[in-house]
N, C-alpha and C positions, 0 to 999 in steps of 0.2 A: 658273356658280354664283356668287351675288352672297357676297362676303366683307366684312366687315366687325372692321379691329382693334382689339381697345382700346387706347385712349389710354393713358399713363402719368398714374395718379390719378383715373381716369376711373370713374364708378360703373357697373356693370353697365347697371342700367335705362334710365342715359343712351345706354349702347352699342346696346340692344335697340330703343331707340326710331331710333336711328341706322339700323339694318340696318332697322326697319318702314319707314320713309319710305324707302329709295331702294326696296323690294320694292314701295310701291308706286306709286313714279316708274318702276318700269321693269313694271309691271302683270304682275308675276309670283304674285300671288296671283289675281288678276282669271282672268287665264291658267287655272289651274290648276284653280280651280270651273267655266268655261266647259268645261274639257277632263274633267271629271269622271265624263260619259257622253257616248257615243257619240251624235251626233244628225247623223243623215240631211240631203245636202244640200239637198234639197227643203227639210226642216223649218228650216234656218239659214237659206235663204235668205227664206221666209215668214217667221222674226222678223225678219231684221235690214228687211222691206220694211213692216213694222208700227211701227217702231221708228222709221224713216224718214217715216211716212205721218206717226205721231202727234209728231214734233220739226217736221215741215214744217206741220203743222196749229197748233201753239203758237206758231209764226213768224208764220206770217200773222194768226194773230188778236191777236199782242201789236203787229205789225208798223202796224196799224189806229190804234192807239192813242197 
């Protein structure tokens, strides 16, 4: 569990923005929507190979240029 303490004289919003950015430096929120429903690994591995196809297709055609 990521903690986060406050400073002395530290304003809330500053602390809350503190505790966002490492949540998501260490992609614990990212995590959590991905984990949200249950998906089949058939169906993860079909996006993460779409996902792959269309990053390797945007490579090669900026890669041209």
């Amino acid at each position: 569990m990521t903690e986060i303490r406050v400073r002395k004289g530290e304003s809330l919003d500053k602390a809350l923005r503190r505790l966002k950015k490492r949540l998501d430096r260490e992609n614990v929120i990212k995590d959590a929507r991905n984990n949200r429903y249950y998906e089949k690994p058939c169906t993860r591995r079909r996006r993460k190979m779409k996902v792959a196809k269309f990053s390797q297709m945007l490579r090669t055609r900026y890669a041209d240029n």
